[in-house]
C-alpha positions as CSV (number, residue, x, y, z in Angstrom):
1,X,-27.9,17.4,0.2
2,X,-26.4,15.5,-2.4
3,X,-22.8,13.4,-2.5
4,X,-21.6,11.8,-6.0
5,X,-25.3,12.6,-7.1
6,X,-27.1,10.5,-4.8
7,X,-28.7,12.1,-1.7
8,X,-26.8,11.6,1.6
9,X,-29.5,10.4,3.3
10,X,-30.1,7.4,1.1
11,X,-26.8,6.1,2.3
12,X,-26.4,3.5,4.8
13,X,-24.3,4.8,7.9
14,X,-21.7,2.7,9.5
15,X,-19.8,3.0,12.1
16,X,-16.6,1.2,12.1
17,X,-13.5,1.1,14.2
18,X,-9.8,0.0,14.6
19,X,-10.0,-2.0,18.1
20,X,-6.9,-2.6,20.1
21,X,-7.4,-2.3,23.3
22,X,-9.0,-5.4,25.6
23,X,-8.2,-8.1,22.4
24,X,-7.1,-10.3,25.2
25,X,-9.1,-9.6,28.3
26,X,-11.6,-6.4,28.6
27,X,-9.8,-5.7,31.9
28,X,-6.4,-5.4,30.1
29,X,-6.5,-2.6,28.1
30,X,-2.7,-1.9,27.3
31,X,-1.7,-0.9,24.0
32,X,0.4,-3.6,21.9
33,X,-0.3,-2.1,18.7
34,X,-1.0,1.6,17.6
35,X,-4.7,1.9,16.0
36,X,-2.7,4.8,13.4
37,X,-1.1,1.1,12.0
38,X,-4.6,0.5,11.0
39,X,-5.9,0.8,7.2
40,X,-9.6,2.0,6.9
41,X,-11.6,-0.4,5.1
42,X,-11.5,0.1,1.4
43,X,-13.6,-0.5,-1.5
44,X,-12.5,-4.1,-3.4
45,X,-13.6,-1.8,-6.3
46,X,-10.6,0.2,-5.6
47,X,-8.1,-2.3,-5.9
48,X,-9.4,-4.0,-9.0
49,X,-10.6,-2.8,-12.6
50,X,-14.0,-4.5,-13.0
51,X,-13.6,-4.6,-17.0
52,X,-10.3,-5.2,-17.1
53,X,-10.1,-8.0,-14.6
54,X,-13.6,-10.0,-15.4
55,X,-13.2,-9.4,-18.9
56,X,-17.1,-9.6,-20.8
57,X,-18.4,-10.6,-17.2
58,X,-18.2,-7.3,-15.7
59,X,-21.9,-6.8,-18.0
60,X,-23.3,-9.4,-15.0
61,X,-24.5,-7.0,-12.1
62,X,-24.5,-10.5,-10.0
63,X,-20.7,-10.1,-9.7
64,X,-20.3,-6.4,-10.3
65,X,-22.9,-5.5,-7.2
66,X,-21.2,-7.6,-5.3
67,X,-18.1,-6.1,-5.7
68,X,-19.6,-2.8,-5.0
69,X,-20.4,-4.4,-1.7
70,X,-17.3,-5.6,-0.4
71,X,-14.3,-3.9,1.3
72,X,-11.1,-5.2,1.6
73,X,-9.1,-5.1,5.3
74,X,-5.2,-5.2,5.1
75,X,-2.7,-6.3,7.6
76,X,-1.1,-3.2,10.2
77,X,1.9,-4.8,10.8
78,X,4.6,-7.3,8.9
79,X,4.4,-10.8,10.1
80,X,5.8,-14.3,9.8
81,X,5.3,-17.3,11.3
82,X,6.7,-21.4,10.6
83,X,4.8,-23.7,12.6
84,X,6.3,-26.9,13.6
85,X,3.0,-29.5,15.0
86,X,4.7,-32.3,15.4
87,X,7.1,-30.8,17.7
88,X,4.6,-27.9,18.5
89,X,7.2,-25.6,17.7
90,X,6.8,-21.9,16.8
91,X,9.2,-19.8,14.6
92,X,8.9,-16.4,14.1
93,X,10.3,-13.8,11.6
94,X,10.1,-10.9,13.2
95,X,11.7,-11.3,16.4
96,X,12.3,-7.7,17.4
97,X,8.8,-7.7,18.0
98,X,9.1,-10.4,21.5
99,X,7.9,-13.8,22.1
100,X,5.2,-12.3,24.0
101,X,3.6,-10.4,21.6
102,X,4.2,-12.7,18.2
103,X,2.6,-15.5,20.5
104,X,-0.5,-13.7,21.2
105,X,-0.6,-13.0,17.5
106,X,-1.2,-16.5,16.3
107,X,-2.1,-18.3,19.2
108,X,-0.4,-21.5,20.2
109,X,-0.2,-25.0,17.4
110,X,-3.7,-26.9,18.0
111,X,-3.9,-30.4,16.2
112,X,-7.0,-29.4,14.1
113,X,-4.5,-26.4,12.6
114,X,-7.6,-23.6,13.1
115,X,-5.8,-20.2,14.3
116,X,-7.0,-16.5,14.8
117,X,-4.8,-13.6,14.0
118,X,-4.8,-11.1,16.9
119,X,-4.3,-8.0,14.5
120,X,-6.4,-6.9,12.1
121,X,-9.1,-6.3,14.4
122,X,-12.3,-4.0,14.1
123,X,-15.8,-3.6,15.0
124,X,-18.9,-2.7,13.3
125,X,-22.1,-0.9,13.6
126,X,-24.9,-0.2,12.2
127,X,-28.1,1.4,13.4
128,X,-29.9,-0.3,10.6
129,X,-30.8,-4.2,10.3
130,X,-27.3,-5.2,8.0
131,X,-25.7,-8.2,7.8
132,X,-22.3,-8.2,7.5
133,X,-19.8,-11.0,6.1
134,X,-16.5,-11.9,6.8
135,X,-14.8,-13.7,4.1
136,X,-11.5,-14.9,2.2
137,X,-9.6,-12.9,-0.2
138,X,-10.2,-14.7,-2.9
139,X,-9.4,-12.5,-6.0
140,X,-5.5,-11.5,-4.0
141,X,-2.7,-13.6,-3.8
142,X,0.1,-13.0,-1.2
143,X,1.5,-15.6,1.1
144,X,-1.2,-15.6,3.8
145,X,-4.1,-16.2,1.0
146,X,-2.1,-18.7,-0.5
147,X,-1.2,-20.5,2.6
148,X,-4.7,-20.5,4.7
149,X,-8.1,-20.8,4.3
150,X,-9.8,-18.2,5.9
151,X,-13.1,-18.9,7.4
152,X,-16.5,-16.9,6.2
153,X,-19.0,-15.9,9.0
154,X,-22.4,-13.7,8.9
155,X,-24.3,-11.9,11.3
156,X,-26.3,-8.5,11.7
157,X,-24.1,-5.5,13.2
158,X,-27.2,-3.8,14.0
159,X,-28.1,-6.8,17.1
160,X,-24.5,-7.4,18.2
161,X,-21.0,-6.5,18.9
162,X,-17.9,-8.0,18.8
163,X,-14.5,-7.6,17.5
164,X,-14.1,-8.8,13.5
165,X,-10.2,-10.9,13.0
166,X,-8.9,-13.0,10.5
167,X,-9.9,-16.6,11.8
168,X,-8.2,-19.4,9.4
169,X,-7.0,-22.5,8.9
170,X,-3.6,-23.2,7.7
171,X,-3.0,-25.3,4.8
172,X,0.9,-25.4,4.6
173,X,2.8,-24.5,8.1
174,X,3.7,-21.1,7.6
175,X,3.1,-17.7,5.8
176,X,4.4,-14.2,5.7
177,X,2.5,-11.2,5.7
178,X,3.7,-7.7,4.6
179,X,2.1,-4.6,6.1
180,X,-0.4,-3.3,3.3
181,X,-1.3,-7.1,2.2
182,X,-4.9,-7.8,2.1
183,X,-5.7,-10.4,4.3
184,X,-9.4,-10.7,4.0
185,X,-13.2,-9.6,2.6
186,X,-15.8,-7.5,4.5
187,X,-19.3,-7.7,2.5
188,X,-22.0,-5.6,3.5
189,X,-25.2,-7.3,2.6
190,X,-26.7,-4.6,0.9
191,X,-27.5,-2.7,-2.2
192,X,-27.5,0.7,-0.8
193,X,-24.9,2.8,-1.3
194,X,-22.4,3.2,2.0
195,X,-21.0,5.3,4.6
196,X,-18.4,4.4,6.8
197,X,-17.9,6.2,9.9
198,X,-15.2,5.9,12.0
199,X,-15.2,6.2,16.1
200,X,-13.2,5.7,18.9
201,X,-13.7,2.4,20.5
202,X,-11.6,3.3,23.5
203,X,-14.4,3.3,25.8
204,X,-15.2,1.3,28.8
205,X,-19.0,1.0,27.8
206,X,-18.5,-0.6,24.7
207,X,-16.0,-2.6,25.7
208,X,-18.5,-3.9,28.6
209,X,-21.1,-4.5,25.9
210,X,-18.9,-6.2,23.7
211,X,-17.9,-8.2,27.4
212,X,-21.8,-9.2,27.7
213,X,-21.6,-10.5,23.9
214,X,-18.7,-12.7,24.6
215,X,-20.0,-14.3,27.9
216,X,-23.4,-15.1,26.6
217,X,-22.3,-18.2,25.3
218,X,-21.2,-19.5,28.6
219,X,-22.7,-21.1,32.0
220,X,-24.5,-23.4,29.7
221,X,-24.7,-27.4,30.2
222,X,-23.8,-28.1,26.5
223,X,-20.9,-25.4,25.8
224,X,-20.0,-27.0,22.9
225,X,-23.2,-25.7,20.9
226,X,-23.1,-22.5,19.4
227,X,-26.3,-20.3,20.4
228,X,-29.0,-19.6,17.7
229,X,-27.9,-16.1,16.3
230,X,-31.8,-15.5,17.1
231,X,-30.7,-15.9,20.8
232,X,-27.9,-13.7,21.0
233,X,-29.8,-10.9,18.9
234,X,-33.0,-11.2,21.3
235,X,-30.6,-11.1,24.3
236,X,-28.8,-8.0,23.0
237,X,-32.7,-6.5,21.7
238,X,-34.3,-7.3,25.3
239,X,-31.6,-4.7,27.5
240,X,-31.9,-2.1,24.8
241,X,-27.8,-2.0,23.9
242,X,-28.8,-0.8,20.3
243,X,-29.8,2.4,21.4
244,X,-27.2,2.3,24.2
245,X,-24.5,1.4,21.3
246,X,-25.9,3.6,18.6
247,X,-25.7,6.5,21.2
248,X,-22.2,5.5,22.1
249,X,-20.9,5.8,18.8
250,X,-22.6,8.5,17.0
251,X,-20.3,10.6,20.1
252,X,-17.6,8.9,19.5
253,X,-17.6,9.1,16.0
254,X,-15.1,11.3,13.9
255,X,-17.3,13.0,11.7
């Protein structure tokens, strides 16, 4: 079978998902935001003309395959937030949504300024060795790129689950985001062309593999190390949840 002239079966499968459901604890599994708010990841090629925007340096594959590699996520809702540390003070623009809910979205004022936005949130898959990288928008400007530095993090979707948020650090004290903005990168580390799958992640299995991900870090004597990503993928390899995950989503999925 062939799709824009390359065989289907040369492309890389996957599976992605808007997750909303168990952001705060697995056991809670209320809904604060609709997954229809969510944008499906898009191509970064999509929203910028290579030649037009790198001028003679769209002839250099080096940045052009890159592009080709990355997706852009964009923000489901309209948000604001003014951050007062010294008084640890919180100010919020949209206060129809509730204190409740525009506090769980930015997390309380910490004195090294690090924060983690509680929507955008996804999850990826894939039933192939890929690793995946989260990273800042750095060719789009809107108030939240201009105003944090958002942190960059790799690991292989094939060997472990969790949920994929903008994690930052503010530089100023506040920002506003507009529904639509793009708030960060998603680079898939490979050449191959892709295909992204959607599935439903409103499933109690995933969620308690995604649970087990989470807690593998703790009941340790020094917390405050991160594990070896070798660790976590071994862990992950050793109770066979990539064939328990792959099965999960490919009947789940959408298409």
């Amino acid at each position: 079978m062939q799709w824009d002239g390359i065989r289907m079966a040369d492309h890389l499968k996957i599976y992605w998902t808007p997750y909303n459901k168990g952001i705060d604890s697995f056991t809670d599994v209320n809904d604060d935001l609709s997954f229809l708010r969510f944008h499906p990841p898009e191509p970064l090629a999509k929203h910028i003309d290579l030649q037009s925007f790198f001028g003679h340096a769209s002839r250099c594959p080096a940045i052009t395959d890159e592009v080709k590699s990355t997706y852009v996520i964009k923000s489901p809702l309209d948000f604001g937030v003014d951050l007062d540390y010294e008084k640890t003070v919180i100010r919020f623009k949209q206060e129809n949504y509730g204190e409740e809910f525009c506090k769980k979205m930015i997390g309380a004022p910490t004195t090294d300024k690090v924060h983690q936005l509680k929507y955008p949130s996804y999850i990826f898959f894939c039933p192939e060795s890929l690793v995946m990288t989260s990273m800042p928008a750095y060719y789009h400007r809107n108030s939240f790129t201009q105003n944090v530095m958002v942190f960059s993090a790799s690991y292989n979707i094939s060997n472990w689950v969790r949920i994929i948020k903008p994690a930052f650090k503010f530089q100023t004290s506040k920002f506003e985001i507009e529904r639509d903005d793009i708030l960060m990168y998603i680079k898939f580390n490979t050449n191959r062309p892709i295909k992204l799958i959607p599935f439903d992640s409103d499933n109690d299995e995933i969620r308690k593999i995604m649970e087990a991900c989470v807690n593998f870090k703790m009941y340790k004597e020094k917390w405050y190390v991160p594990d070896k990503l070798e660790q976590c993928y071994e862990a992950f390899n050793n109770y066979n949840l990539k064939r328990k995950m792959l099965k999960l989503v490919e009947n789940l999925s959408y298409q």
